[in-house]
C-alpha positions, 0 to 999 in steps of 0.5 A, a space after each residue: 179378648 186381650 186388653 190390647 185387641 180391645 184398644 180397636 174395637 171399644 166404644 163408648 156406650 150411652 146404652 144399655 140393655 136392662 139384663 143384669 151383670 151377673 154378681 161373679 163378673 162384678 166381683 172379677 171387676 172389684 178384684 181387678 180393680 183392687 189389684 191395680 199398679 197405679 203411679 209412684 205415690 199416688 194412691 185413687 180411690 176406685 168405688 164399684 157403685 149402682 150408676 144412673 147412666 149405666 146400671 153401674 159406675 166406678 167411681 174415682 177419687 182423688 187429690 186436686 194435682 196433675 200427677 193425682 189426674 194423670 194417675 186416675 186416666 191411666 188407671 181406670 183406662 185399664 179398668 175401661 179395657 178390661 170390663 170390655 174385654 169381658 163383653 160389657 160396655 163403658 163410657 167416661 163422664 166427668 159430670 159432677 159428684 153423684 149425690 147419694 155418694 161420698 163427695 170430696 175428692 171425686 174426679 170422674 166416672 167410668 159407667 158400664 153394663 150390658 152394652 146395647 150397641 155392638 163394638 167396633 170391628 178394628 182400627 179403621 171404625 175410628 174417626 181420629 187425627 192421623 198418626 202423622 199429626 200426633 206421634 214422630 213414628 208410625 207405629 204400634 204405640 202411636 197406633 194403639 194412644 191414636 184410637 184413645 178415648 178422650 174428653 170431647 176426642 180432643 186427643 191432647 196429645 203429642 208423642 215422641 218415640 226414641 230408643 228406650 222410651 216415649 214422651 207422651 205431651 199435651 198439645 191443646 187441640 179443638 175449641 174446648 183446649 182450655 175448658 178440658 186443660 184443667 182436668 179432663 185434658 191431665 186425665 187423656 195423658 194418663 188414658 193414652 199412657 196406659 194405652 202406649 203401656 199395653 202396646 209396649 208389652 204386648 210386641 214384648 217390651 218391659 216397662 221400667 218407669 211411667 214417670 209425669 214430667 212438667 207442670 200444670 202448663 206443659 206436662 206429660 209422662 215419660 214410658 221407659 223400657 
């Protein structure tokens, strides 16, 4: 499956079967992950290590800044789609550093494993905002950024679509906005660009530059093309 048809129908999965993932389809994910185009000047670290909420974890890390945030959501959602697109689940939690592994810099996990749940059928099986209330357009973008995941489904994000670009902003929403704003909220930003990416190139447009704009208060990307 393509990493765009896996936007509408992953999950997040809290349980896993005891099968093992086979070594080659770990080696294919460390690759993928080696390979990654992360943001200009940004350079995450990604570790594929034995997880405690899942068989396995990537484990991010990273500089405490909103471009370093921001970089890690957009890069480890396309790690997210690409080990479900082979069939497995995953799931995002930011808890605190694992204590068996390296400490300084972490930012959040990505657990996965054989999934113990069946994924979504399509678009319709997600409960979201509409994409009125988020995007000035209704279409492939807006639809593919609506069904990202985010911390708590806060969706803390607002879209504009113009002619040779998107402007993807936060927009606190829910009683957890300011809680999630610090970071959790900077790495849905870089999750829903990732997202609006892999829409522009799948209806055939080329993506020039992924850019973070603002600051710690008010920021975003802007996606040209």
């Amino acid at each position: 499956m393509s990493l765009y048809d896996t936007i509408f129908t992953r999950r997040s999965v809290r349980s896993y079967t005891k099968e093992p993932v086979p070594d080659k389809t770990l080696e294919m994910i460390k690759e993928y992950i080696y390979g990654l185009e992360q943001l200009y000047g940004q350079e995450a670290e990604f570790r594929v290590v034995p997880g405690k909420k899942a068989p396995y974890a990537v484990l991010a890390y990273c500089e405490d800044s909103l471009e370093a945030y921001i970089n890690v959501g957009y890069c480890l959602q396309e790690v997210d789609l690409y080990i479900q697109s082979l069939g497995l689940g995953s799931l995002w939690y930011g808890s605190k550093s694992p204590t068996r592994n390296r400490k300084d810099g972490y930012c959040i996990t990505l657990a996965f494993g054989n999934s113990g749940v069946p994924f979504r059928k399509g678009e319709e099986d997600f409960k979201r905002v509409g994409v009125n209330e988020m995007s000035n357009i209704d279409n492939a973008v807006a639809r593919a950024v609506r069904v990202a995941p985010s911390a708590r489904n806060s969706q803390p994000w607002e879209l504009t679509c113009e002619e040779g670009r998107i402007l993807i902003y936060y927009r606190g929403r829910g009683l957890f906005q300011g809680m999630l704003k610090k970071k959790m909220n900077k790495i849905d930003i870089g999750i829903a660009t990732k997202c609006a990416e892999i829409a522009l190139a799948r209806y055939g447009e080329t993506v020039k530059e992924v850019a973070v704009t603002g600051d710690d208060n008010v920021f975003g990307t802007r996606i040209s093309y």
